[in-house]
Each structure stands twice: as structure tokens, then as C-alpha cells.
N, CA, C and O atoms as a GROMACS GRO file, in nm:
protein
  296
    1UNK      N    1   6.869  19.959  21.151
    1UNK     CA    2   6.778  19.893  21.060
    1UNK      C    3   6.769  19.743  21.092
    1UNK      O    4   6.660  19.687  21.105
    2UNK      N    5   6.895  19.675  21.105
    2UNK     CA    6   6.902  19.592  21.127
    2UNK      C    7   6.853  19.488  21.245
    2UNK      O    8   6.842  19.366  21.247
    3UNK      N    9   6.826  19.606  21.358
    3UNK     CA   10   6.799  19.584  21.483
    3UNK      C   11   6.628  19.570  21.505
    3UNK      O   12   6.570  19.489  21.577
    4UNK      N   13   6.583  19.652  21.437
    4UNK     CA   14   6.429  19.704  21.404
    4UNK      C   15   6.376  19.551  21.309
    4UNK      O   16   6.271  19.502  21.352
    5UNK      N   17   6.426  19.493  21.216
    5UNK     CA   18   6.409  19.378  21.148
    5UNK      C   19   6.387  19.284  21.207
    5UNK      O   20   6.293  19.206  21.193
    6UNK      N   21   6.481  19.283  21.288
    6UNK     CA   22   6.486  19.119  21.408
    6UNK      C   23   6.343  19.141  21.520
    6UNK      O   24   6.253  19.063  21.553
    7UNK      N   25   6.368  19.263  21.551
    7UNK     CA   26   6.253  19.276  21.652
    7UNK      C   27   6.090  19.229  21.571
    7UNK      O   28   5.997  19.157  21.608
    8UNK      N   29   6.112  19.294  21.470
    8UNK     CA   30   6.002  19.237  21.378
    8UNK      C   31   5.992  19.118  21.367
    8UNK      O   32   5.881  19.076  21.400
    9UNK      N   33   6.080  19.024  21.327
    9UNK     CA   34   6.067  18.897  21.310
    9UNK      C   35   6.035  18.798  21.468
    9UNK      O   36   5.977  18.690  21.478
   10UNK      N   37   6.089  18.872  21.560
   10UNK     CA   38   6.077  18.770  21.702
   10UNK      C   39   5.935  18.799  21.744
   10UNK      O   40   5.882  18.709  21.809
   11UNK      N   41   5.845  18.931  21.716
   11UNK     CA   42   5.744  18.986  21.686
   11UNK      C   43   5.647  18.906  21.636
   11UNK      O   44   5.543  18.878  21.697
   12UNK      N   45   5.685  18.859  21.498
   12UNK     CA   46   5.616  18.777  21.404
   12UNK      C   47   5.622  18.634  21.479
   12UNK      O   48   5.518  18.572  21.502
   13UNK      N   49   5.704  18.602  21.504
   13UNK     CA   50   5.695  18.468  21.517
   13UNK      C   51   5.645  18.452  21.646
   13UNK      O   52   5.604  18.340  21.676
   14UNK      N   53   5.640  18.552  21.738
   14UNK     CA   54   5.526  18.545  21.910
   14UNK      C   55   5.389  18.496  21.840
   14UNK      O   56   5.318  18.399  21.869
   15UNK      N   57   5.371  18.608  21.724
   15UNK     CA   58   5.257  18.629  21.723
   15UNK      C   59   5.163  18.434  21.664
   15UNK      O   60   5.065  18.365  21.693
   16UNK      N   61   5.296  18.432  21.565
   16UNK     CA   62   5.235  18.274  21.539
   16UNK      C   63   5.238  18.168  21.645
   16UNK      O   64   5.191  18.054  21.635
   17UNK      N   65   5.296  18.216  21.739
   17UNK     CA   66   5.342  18.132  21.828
   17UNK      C   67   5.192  18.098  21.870
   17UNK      O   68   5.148  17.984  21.873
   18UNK      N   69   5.119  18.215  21.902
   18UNK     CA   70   5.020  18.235  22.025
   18UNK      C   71   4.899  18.175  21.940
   18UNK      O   72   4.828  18.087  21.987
   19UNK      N   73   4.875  18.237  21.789
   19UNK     CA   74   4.828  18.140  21.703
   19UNK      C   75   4.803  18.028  21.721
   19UNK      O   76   4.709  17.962  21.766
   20UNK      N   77   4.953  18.003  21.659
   20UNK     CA   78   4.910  17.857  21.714
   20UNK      C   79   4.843  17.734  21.802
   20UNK      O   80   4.787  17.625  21.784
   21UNK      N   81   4.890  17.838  21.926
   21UNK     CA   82   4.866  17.798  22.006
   21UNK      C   83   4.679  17.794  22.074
   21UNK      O   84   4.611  17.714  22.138
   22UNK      N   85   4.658  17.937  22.010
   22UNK     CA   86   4.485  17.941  21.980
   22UNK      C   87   4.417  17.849  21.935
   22UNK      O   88   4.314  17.832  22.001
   23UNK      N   89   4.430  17.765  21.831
   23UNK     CA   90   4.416  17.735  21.720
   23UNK      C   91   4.446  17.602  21.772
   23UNK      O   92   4.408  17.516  21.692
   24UNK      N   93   4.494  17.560  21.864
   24UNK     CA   94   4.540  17.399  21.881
   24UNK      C   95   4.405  17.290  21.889
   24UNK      O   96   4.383  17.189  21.824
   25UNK      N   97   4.333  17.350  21.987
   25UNK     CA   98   4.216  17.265  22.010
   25UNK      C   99   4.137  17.274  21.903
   25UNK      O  100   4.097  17.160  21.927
   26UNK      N  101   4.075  17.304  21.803
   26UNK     CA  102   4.088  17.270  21.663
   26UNK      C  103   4.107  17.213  21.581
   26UNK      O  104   4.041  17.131  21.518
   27UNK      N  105   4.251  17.271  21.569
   27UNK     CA  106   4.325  17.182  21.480
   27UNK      C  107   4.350  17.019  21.549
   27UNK      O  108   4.396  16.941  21.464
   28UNK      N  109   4.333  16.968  21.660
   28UNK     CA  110   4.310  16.874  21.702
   28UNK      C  111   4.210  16.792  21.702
   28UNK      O  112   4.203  16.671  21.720
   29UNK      N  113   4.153  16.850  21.687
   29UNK     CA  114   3.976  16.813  21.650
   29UNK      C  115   4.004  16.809  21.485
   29UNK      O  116   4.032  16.689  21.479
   30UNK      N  117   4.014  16.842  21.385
   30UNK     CA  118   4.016  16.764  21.274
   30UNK      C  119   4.088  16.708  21.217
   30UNK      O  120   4.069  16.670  21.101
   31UNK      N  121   4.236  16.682  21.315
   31UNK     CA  122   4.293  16.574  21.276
   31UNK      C  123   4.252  16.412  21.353
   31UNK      O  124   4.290  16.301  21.315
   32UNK      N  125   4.159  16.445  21.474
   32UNK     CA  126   4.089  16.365  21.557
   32UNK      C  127   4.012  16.266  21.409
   32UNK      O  128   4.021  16.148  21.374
   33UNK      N  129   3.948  16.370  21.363
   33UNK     CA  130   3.795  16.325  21.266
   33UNK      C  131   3.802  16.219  21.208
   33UNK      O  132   3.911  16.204  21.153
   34UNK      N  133   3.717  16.120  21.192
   34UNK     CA  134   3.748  15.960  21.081
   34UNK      C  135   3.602  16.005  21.003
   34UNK      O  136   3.506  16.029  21.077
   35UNK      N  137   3.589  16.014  20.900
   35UNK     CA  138   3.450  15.993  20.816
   35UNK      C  139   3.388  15.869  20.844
   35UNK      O  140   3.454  15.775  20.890
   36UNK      N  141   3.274  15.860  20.822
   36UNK     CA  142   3.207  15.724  20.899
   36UNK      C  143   3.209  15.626  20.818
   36UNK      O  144   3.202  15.641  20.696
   37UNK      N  145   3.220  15.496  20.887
   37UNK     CA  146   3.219  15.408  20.731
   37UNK      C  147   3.096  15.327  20.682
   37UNK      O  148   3.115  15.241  20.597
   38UNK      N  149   2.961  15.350  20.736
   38UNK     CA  150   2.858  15.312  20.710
   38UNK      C  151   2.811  15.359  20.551
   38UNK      O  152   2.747  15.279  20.484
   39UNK      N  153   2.845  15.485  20.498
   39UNK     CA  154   2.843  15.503  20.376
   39UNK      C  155   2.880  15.418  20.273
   39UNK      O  156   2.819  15.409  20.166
   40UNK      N  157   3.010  15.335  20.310
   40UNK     CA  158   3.087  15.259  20.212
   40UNK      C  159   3.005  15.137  20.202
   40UNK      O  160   2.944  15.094  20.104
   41UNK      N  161   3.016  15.088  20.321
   41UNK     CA  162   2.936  14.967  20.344
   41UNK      C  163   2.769  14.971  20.265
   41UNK      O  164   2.727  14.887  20.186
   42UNK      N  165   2.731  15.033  20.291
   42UNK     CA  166   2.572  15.096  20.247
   42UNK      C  167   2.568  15.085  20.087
   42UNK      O  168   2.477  15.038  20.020
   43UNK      N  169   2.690  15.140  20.041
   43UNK     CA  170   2.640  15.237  19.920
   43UNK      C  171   2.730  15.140  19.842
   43UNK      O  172   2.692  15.080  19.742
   44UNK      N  173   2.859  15.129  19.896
   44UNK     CA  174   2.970  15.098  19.761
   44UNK      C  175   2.974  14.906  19.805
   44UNK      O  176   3.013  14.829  19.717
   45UNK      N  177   2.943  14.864  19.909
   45UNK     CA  178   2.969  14.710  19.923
   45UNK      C  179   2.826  14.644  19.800
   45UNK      O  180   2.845  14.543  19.732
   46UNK      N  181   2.739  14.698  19.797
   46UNK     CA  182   2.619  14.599  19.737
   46UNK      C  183   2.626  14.627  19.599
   46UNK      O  184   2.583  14.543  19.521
   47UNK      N  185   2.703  14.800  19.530
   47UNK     CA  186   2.779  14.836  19.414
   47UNK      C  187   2.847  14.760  19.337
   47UNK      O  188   2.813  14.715  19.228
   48UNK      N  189   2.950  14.744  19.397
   48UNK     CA  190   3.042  14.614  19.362
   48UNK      C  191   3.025  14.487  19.361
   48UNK      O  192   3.088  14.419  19.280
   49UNK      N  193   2.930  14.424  19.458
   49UNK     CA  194   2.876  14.299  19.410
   49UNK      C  195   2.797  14.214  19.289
   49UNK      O  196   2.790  14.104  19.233
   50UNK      N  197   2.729  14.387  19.294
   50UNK     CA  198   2.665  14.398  19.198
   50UNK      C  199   2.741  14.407  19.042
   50UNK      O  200   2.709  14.326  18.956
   51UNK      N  201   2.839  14.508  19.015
   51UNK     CA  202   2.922  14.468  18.964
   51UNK      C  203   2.988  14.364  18.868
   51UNK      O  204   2.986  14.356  18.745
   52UNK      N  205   3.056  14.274  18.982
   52UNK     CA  206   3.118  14.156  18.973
   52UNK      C  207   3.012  14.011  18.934
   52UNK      O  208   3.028  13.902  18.879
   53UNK      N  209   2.907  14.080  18.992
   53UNK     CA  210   2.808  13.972  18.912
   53UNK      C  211   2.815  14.009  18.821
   53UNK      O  212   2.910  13.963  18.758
   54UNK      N  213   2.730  14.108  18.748
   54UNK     CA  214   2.777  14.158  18.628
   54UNK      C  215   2.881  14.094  18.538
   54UNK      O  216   2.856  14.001  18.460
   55UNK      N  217   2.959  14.131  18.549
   55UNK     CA  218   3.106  14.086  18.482
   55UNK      C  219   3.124  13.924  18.431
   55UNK      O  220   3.162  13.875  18.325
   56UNK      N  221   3.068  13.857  18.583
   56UNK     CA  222   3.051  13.771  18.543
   56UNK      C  223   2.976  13.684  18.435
   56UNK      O  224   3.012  13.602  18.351
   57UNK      N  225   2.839  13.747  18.480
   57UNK     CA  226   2.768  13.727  18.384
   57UNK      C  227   2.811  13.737  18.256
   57UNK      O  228   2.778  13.638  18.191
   58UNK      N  229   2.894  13.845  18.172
   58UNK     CA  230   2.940  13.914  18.066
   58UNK      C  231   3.008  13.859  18.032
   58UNK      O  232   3.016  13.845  17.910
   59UNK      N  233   3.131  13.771  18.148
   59UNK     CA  234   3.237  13.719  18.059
   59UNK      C  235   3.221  13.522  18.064
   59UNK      O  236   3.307  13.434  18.067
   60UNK      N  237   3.082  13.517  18.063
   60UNK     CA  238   2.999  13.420  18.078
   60UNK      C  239   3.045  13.283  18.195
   60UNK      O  240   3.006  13.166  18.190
   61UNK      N  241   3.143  13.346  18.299
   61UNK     CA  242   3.152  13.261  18.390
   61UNK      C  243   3.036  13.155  18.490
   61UNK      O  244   3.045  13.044  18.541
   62UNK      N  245   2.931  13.261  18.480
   62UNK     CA  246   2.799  13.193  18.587
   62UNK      C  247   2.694  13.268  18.445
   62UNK      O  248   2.717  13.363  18.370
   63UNK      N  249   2.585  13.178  18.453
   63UNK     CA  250   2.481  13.191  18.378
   63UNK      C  251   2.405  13.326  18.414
   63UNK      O  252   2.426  13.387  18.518
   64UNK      N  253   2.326  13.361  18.330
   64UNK     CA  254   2.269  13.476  18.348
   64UNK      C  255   2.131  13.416  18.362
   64UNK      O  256   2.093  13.321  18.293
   65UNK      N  257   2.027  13.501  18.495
   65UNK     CA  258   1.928  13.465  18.471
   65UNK      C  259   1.822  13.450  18.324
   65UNK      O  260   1.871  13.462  18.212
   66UNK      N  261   1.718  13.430  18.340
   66UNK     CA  262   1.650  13.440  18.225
   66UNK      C  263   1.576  13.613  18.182
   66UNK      O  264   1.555  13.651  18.067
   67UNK      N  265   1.555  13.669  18.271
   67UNK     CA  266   1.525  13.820  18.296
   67UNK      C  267   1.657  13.862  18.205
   67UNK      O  268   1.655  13.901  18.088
   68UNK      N  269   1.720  13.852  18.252
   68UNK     CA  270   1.877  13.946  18.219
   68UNK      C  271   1.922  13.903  18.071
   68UNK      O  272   1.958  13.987  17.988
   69UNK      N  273   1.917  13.737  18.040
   69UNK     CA  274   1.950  13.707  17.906
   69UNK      C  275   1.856  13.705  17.789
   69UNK      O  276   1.883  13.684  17.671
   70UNK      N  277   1.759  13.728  17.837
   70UNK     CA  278   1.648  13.830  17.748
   70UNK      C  279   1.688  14.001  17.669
   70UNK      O  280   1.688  14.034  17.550
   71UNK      N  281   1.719  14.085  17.801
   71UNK     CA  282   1.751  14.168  17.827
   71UNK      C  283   1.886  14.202  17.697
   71UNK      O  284   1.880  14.271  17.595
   72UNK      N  285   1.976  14.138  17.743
   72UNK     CA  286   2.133  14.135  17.668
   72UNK      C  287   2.149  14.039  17.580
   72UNK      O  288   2.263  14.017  17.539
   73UNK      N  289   2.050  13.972  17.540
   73UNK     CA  290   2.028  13.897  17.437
   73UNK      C  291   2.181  13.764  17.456
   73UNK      O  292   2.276  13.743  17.381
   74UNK      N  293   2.149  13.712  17.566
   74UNK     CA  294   2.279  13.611  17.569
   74UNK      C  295   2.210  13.481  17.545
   74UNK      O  296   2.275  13.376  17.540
   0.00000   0.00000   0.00000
């Protein structure tokens, strides 16, 4: 029984072996991958500026235009 078990297991573990080994160029390729960073820049840099003006405006550090303090009644 005991003998039949092991063979199974050295079995099993060829088999992941070869797996693995299938599977390398792949798995190399999406640990390769960087997401691009033109999204951030694009989307979330003019977000946040936007933002922080904001804020400012709100916590009345820089004046608010006249459009805007119409708007929010400042």
C-alpha cells in the first residue's frame, strides 16, 4: 500500500513538474505586464487638481472665481 502511495505522489508531482514547466512562458509574461500609466496621468492627474482647487476654494484659502461664488453662494 504503502509503496503504491509514494509512486502516486512522485507521479503527482512529475506531473506538476511538467506543468509547470508548460506553463512557464506565461506565467512569465504576466508577471512581465506593467498597466500603462497614461490612464493615471489622463484621468486622475487633472482630477485631483481639480480637487485641491476645490478645497481650496472651500476652505477659503484662494478666492473663488465669480462663476463659482455665485454658484456656492460664497
Amino acid at each position: 500500500m504503502a509503496r503504491r502511495l509514494e509512486a502516486a505522489w512522485l507521479a503527482l508531482e512529475e506531473a506538476a513538474a511538467a506543468e509547470r514547466e508548460r506553463w512557464a512562458p506565461e506565467l512569465a509574461e504576466v508577471v512581465a505586464w506593467r498597466p500603462p500609466l497614461w490612464p493615471v496621468v489622463v484621468l486622475w492627474v487633472p482630477l485631483a487638481a481639480a480637487l485641491l482647487w476645490l478645497g481650496l476654494i472651500l476652505g477659503r484659502f484662494v478666492p473663488a472665481p465669480a462663476w463659482l461664488a455665485e454658484r456656492l453662494g460664497l
